[in-house]
C-alpha positions in Angstrom: 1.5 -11.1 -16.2 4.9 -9.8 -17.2 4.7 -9.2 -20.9 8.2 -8.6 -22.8 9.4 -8.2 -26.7 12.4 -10.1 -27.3 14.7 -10.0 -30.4 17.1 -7.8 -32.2 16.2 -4.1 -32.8 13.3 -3.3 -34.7 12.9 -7.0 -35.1 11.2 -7.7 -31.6 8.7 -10.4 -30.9 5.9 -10.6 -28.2 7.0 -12.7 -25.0 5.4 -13.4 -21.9 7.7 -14.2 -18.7 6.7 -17.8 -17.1 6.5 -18.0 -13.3 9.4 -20.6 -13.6 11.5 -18.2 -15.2 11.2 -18.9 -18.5 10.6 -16.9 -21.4 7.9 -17.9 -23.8 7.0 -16.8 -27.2 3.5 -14.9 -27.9 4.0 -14.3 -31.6 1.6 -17.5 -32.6 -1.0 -15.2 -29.9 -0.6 -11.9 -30.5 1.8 -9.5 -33.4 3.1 -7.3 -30.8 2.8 -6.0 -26.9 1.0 -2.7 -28.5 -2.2 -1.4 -29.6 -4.7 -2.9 -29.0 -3.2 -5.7 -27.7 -3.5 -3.7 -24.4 -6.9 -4.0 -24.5 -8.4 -5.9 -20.8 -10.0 -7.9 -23.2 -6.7 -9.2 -25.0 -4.9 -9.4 -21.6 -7.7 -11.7 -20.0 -7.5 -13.8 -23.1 -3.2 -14.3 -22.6 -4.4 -15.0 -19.0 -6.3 -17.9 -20.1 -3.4 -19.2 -21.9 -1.2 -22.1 -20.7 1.9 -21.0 -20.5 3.5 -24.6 -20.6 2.4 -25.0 -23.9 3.7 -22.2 -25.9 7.8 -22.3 -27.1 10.6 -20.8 -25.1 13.0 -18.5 -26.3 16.3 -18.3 -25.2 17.2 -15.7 -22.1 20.3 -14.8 -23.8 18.2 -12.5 -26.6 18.3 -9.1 -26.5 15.6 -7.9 -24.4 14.0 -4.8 -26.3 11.0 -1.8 -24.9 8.5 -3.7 -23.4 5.8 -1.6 -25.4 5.9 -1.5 -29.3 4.8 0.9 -31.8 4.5 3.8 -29.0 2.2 6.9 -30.3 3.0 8.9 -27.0 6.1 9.3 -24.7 4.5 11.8 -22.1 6.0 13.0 -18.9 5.4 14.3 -15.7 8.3 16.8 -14.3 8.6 17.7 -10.9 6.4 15.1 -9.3 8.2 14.4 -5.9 8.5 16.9 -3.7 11.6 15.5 -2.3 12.9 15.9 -6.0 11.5 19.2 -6.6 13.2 20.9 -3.2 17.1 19.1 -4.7 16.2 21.3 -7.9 15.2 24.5 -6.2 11.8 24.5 -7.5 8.1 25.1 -5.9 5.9 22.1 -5.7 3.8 22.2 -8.6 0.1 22.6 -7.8 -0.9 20.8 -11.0 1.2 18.5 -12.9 4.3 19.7 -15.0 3.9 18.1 -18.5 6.3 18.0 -21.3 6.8 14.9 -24.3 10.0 12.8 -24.9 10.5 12.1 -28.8 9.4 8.2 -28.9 12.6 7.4 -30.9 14.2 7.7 -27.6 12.6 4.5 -26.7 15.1 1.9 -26.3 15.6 -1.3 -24.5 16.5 -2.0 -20.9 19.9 -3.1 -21.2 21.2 -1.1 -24.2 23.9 0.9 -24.4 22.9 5.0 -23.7 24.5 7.2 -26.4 25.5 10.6 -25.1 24.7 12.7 -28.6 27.6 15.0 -29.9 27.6 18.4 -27.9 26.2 16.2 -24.2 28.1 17.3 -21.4 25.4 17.6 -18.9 24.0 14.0 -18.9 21.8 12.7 -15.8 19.6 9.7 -14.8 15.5 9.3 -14.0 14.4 6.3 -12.1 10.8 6.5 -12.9 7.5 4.3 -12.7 6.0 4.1 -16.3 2.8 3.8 -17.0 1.6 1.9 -20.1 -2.2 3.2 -21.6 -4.6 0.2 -22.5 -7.9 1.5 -23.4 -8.5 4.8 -25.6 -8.9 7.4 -22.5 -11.1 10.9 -23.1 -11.6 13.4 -20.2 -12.1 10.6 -17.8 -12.7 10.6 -14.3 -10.0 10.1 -11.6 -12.6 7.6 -10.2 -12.3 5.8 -14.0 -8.9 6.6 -14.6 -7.7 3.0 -13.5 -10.0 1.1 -15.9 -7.5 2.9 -19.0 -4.1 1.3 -17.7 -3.2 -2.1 -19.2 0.2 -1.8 -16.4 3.6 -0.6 -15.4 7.2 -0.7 -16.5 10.9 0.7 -15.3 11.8 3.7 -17.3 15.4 5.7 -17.2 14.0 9.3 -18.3 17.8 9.7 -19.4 18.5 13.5 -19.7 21.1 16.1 -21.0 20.7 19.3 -18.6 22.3 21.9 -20.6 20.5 20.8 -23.6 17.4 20.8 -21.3 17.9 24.0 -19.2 20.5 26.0 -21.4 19.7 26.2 -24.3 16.1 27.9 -24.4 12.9 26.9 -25.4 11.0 23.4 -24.1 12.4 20.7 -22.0 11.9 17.9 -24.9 15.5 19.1 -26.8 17.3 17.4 -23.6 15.1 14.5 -23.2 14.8 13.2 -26.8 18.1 12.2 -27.8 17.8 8.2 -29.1 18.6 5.9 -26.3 17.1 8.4 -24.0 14.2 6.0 -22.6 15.2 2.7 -21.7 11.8 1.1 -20.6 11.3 -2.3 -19.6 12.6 -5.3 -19.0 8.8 -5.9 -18.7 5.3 -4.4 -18.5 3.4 -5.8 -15.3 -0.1 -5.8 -15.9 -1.8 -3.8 -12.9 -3.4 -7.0 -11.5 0.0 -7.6 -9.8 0.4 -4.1 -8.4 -1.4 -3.9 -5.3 -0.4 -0.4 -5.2 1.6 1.7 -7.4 2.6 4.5 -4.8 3.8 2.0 -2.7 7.3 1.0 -4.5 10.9 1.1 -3.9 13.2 2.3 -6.6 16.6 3.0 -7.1 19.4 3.7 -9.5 22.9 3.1 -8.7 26.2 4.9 -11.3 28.6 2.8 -11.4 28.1 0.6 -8.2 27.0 3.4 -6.2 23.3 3.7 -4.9 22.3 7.1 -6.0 18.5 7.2 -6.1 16.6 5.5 -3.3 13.3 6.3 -3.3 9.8 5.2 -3.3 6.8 5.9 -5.3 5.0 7.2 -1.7 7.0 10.6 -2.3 4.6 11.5 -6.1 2.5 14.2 -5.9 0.2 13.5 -8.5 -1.0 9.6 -8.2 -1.4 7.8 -11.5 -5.5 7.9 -11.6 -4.7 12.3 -11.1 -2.4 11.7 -13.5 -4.1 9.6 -16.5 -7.3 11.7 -15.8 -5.6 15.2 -16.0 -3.7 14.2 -19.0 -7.1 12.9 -20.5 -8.4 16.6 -20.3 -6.0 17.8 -22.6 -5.6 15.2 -25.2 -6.7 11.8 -25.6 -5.0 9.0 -24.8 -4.4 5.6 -26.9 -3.4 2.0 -25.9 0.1 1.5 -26.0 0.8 5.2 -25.0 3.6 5.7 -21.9 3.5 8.0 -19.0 7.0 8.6 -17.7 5.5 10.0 -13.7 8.5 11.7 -12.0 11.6 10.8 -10.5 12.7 10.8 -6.4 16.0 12.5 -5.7 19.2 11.7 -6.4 19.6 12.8 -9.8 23.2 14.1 -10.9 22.4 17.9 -11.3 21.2 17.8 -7.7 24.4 16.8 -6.5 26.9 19.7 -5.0 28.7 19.4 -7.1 26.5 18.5 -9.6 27.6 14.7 -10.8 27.0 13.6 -14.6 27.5 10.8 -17.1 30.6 10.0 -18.9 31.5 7.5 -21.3 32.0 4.1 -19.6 29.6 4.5 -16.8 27.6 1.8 -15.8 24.0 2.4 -14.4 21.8 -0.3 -12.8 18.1 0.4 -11.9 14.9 -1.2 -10.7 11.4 -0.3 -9.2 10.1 -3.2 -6.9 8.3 -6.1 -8.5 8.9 -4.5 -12.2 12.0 -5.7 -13.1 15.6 -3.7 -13.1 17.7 -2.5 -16.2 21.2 -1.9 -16.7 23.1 0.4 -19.4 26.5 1.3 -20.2 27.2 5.0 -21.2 29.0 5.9 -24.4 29.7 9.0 -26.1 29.8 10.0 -29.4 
């Protein structure tokens, strides 16, 4: 299933995307695509629906974060080694965590605000994964039974915010707009296997990122079940894994956003996003 929240900002309603195309409304089904709404058992129960049946919405709506009500935005830096050699870092031998504020949480196709002060703003293709039942200390052998699915994320960035000026990575991760995530969340069923996808990211017409989720370090089950060691995990939660290279601070010279640009994104079978940059 493709599961989506449609509707203007802070006003979204559940959706489900038809295999005609179509998008119908869940909201007489379910209040939102969060909570426990992730649950396998509420997402065998939308499987049972007929899709036919339920009212369509029209594909001109704003199409908003394909997760609502978010208790966790949790990354994972350094997680391709192809990435970690453009930044001049060792391959982690466990995984690099840090948070992104969940207000940065935005939809797919919004614009992405560079915040007064930005000068050093950069792009993150990266495969999101989407928590869907309460995960403690689990196994890696478990850890697929906790994910409801997947989603596109832009881990947006501001490197001098992030690397400048002192302190934790979060202060240039955080900034609002600074996670579009969507257009949908893909229920695992229809991933045969999440390190086997393309991605890319193109700035303003120009493929930039071309990678594949083959390059991670850490898989998602190492992943949810490290992360599950050190604090527990809730449906709904996000895990942002890592980006391939191509980012702009790994250019030479190193390339960044400015108002005006246009990115365009996508991860193979999970939808693709586009933004327009604005600044402050």
């Amino acid at each position: 299933m493709k599961l989506m929240r449609v509707g203007p900002k802070d006003h979204e309603r559940p959706a489900i995307l038809h295999a005609d195309g179509s998008i119908r409304d869940l909201s007489g089904i379910v209040e939102d695509i969060a909570g426990l709404a992730l649950s396998q058992e509420s997402l065998d129960q939308l499987r049972a629906i007929d899709l036919a049946t339920l009212p369509t919405i029209d594909p001109s709506e704003r199409i908003g974060a394909c997760v609502g009500r978010v208790g966790k935005f949790i990354c994972i830096g350094l997680n391709y080694a192809d990435h970690a050699a453009e930044s001049g870092m060792d391959v982690p031998t466990e995984p690099v965590v840090f948070m992104k504020a969940t207000s940065a949480i935005c939809g797919p196709n919004d614009d992405v605000i560079l915040p007064r002060g930005a000068e050093k703003g950069d792009w993150e293709v990266e495969l999101g994964v989407v928590i869907g039942e309460e995960s403690r200390d689990v196994s890696e052998a478990d850890a697929m039974d906790h994910v409801a699915g997947y989603c596109v994320i832009n881990d947006i960035s501001e490197r001098a915010f992030q690397l400048e000026h002192g302190g934790q990575w979060v202060k240039g991760k955080s900034a609002d707009t600074f996670g579009p995530t969507g257009p949908w969340l893909v229920t695992k069923d229809e991933v045969a296997d999440p390190k086997n996808l393309g991605m890319w990211l193109e700035v303003n017409g120009e493929r930039v990122q071309d990678g594949s989720t083959r390059t991670m370090i850490f898989g998602v089950a190492q992943v949810v079940s490290y992360l599950s060691r050190y604090m527990s995990l809730q449906p709904g939660d996000i895990i942002s894994t890592g980006t391939p290279p191509g980012v702009g601070f790994g250019f030479q010279p190193p390339r960044f956003l400015k108002d005006g640009d246009e990115m365009r994104l996508g991860i193979e079978g999970l939808g693709e996003q586009r933004q327009l940059v604005r600044k402050t």
